[in-house]
ROSE-4610 file (N, C-alpha, C; in Angstrom, 1 decimal, always signed):
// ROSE-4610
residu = [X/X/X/X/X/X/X/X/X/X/X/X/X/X/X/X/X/X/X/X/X/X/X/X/X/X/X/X/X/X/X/X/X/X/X/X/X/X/X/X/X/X/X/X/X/X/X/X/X/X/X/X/X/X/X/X/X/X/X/X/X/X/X/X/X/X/X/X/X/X/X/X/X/X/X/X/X/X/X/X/X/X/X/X/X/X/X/X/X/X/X/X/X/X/X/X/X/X/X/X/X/X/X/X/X/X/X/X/X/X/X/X/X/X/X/X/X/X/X/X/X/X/X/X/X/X/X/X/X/X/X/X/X/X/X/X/X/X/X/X/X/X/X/X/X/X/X/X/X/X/X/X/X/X/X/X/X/X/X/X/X/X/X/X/X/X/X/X/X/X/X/X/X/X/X/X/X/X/X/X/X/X/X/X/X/X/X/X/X/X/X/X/X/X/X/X/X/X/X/X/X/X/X/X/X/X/X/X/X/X/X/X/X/X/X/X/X/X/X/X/X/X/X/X/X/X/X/X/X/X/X/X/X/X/X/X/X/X/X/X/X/X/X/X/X/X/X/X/X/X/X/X/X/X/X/X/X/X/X/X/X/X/X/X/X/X/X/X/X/X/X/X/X/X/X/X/X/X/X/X/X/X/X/X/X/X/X/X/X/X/X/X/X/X/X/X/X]
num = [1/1/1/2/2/2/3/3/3/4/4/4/5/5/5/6/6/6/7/7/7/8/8/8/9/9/9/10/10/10/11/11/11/12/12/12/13/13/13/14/14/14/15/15/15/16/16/16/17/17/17/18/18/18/19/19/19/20/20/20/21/21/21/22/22/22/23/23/23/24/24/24/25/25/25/26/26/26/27/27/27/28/28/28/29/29/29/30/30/30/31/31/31/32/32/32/33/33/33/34/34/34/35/35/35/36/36/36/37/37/37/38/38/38/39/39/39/40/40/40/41/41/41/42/42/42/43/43/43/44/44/44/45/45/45/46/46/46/47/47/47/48/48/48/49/49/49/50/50/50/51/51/51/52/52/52/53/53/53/54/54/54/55/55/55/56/56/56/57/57/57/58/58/58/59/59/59/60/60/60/61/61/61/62/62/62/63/63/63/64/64/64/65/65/65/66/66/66/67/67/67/68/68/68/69/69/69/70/70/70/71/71/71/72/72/72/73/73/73/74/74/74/75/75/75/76/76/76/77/77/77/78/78/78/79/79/79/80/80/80/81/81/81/82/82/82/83/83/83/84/84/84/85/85/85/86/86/86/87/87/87/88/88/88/89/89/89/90/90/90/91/91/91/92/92/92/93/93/93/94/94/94/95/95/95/96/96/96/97/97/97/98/98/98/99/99/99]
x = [+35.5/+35.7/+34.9/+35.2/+34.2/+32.6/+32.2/+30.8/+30.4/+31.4/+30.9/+31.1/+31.6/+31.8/+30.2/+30.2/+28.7/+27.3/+27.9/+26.5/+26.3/+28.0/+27.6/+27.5/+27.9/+27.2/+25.9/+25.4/+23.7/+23.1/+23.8/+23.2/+23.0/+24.0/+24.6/+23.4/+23.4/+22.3/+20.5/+20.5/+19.4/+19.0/+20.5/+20.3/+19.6/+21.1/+20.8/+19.1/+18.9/+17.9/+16.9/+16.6/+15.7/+15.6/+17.2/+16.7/+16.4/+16.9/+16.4/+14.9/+13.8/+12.5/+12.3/+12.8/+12.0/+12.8/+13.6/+14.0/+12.6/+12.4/+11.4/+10.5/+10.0/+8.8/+9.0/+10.1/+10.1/+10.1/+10.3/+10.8/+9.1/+7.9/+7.1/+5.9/+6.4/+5.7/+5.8/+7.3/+7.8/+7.3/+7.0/+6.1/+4.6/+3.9/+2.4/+2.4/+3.3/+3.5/+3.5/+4.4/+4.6/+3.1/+2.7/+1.4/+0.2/+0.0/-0.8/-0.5/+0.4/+0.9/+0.4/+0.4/+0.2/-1.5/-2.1/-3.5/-4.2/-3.7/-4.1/-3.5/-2.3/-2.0/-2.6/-3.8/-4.8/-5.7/-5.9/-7.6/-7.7/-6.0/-5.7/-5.8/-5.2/-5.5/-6.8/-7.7/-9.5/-9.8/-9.8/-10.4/-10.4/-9.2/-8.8/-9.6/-9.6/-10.1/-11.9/-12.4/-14.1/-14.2/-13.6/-14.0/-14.0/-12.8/-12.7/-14.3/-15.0/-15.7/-17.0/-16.8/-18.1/-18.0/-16.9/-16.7/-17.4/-17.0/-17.9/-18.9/-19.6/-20.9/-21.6/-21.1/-21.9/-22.0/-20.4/-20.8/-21.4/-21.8/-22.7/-24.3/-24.7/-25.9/-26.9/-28.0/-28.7/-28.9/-28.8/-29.3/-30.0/-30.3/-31.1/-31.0/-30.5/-29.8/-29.1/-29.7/-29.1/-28.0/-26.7/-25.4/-24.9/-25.2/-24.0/-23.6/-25.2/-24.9/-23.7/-23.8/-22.8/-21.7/-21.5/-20.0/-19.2/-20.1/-19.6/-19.0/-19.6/-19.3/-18.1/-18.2/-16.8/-15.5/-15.6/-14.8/-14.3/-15.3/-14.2/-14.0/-14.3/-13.9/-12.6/-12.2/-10.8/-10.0/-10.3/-9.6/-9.3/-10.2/-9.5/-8.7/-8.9/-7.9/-6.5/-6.7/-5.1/-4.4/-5.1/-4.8/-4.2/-5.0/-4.8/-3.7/-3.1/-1.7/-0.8/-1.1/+0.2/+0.4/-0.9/-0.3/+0.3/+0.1/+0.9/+1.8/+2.2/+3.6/+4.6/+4.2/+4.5/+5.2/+4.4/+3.9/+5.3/+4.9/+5.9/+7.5/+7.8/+9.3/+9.5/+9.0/+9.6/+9.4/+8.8/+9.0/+10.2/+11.2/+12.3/+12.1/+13.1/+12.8/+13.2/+12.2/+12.0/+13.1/+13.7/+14.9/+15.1]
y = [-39.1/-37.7/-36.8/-36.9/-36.1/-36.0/-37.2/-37.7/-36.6/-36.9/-36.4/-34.7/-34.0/-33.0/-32.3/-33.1/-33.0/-32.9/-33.8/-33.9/-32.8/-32.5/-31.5/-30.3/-30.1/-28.7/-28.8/-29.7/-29.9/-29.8/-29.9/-29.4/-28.0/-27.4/-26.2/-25.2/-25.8/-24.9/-25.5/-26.3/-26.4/-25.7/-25.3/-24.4/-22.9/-22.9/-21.3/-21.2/-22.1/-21.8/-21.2/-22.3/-21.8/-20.2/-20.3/-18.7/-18.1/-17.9/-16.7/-16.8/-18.2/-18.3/-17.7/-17.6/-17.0/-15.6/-15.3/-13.3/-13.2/-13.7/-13.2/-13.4/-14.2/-14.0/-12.6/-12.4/-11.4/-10.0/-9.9/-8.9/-8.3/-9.6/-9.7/-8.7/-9.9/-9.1/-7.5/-6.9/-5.5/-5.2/-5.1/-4.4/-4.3/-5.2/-5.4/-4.3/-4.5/-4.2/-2.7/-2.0/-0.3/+0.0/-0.6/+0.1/-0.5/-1.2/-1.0/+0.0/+0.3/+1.0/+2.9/+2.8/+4.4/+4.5/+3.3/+3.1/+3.9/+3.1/+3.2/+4.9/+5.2/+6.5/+8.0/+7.6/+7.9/+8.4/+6.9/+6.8/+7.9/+7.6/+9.1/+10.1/+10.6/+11.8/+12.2/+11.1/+11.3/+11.4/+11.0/+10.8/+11.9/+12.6/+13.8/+15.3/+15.0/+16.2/+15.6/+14.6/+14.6/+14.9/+15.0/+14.8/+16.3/+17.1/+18.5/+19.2/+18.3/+18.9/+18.5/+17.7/+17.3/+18.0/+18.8/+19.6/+21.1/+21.6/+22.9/+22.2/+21.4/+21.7/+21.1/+20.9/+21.1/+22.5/+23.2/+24.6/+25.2/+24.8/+25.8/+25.7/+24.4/+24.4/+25.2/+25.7/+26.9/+26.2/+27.3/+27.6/+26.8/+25.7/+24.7/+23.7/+23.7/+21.9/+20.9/+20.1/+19.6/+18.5/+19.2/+17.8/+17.7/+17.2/+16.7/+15.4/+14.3/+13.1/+12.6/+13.9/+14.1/+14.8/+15.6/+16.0/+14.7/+13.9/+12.4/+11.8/+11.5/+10.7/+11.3/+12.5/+13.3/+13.1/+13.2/+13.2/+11.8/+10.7/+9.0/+9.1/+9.6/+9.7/+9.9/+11.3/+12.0/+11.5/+10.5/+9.9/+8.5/+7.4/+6.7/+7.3/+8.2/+9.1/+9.2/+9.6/+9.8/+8.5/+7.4/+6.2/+5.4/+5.6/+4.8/+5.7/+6.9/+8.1/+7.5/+7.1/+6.4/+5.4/+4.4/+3.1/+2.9/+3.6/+3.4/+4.5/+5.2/+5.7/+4.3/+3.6/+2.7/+1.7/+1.3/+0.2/+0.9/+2.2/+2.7/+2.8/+2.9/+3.1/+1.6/+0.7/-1.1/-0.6/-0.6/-0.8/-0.7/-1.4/-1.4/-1.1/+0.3/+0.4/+0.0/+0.3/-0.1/-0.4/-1.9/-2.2/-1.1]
z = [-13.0/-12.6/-13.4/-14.6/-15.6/-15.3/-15.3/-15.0/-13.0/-12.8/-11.4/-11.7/-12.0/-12.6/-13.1/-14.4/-14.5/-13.9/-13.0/-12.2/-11.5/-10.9/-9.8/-10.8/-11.8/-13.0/-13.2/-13.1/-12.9/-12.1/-10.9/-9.5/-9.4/-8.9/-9.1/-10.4/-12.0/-12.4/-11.9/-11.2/-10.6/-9.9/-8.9/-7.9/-8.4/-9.4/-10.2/-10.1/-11.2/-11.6/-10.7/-9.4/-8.2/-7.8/-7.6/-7.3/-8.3/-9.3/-10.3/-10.1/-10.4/-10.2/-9.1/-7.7/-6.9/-6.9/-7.5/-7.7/-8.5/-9.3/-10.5/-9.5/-8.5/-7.9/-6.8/-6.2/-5.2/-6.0/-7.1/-8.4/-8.4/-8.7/-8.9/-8.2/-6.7/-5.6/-5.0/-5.3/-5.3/-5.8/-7.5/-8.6/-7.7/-7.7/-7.2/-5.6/-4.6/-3.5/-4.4/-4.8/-5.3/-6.2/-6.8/-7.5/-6.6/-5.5/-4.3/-3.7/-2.9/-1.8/-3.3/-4.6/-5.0/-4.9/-5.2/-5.5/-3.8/-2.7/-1.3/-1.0/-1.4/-1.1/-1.9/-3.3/-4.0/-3.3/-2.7/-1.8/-1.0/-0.1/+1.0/+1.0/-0.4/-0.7/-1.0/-1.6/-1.9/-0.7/+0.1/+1.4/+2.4/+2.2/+2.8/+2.3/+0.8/+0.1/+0.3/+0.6/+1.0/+2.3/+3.0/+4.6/+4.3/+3.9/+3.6/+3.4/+2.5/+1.3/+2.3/+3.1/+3.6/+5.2/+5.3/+7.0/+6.5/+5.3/+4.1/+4.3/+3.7/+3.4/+5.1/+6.1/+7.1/+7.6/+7.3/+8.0/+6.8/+6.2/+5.2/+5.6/+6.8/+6.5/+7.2/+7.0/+7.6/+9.1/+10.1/+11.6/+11.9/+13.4/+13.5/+12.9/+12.0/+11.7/+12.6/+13.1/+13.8/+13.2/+13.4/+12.6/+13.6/+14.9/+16.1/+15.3/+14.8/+14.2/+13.1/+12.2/+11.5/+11.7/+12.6/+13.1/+13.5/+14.6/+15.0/+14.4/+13.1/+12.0/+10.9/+10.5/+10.1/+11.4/+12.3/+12.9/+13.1/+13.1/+13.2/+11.8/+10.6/+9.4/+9.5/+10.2/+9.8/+10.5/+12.1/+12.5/+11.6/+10.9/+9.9/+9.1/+8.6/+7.7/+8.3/+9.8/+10.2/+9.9/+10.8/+11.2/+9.5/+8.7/+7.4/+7.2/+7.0/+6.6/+7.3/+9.1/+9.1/+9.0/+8.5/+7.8/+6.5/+6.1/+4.7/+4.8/+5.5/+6.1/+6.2/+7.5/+8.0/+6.8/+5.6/+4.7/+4.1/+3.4/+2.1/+2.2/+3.9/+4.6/+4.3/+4.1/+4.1/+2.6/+2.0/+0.6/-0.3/-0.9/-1.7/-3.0/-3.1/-4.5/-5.5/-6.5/-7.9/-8.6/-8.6/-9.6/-10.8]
């Protein structure tokens, strides 16, 4: 009886043990997942304040310049820009926070 006792107290902290290893891995991944998701929401805000900086300096440029080429291109710019705001919209609402 004792012996069987044991064994299954051996089981049982096997088990334990498993999970705590994979909390510590899911623990892991949360950490890595929250300082990705600030790094990418960084870039957002850089990205927002260049397209800004680069929509000024087209309307700054003298008469007869032709920027349709570059209007085009600022404009699928600000459209990635939306597109990437609501991905990591999307991303940050799943995100669980920080134990």
């Amino acid at each position: 009886m004792e012996a069987q006792l044991g064994g299954r107290l051996s089981e049982i902290e096997r088990k334990v043990d498993a999970i705590m290893a994979s909390q510590d891995d899911i623990d892991a991944a949360v950490a890595q997942i929250n300082t990705t998701m600030t790094d990418v929401a960084a870039q957002v805000t850089q990205l927002g304040t260049d397209v800004t900086a680069i929509q000024a300096e087209i309307a700054n440029l003298p008469a007869g310049v032709d920027t349709t080429a570059l209007n085009a291109a600022v404009a699928q710019l600000a459209t990635t820009q939306a597109n990437l705001d609501a991905a990591v919209g999307s991303v940050t609402a799943i995100v669980p926070p920080t134990p």
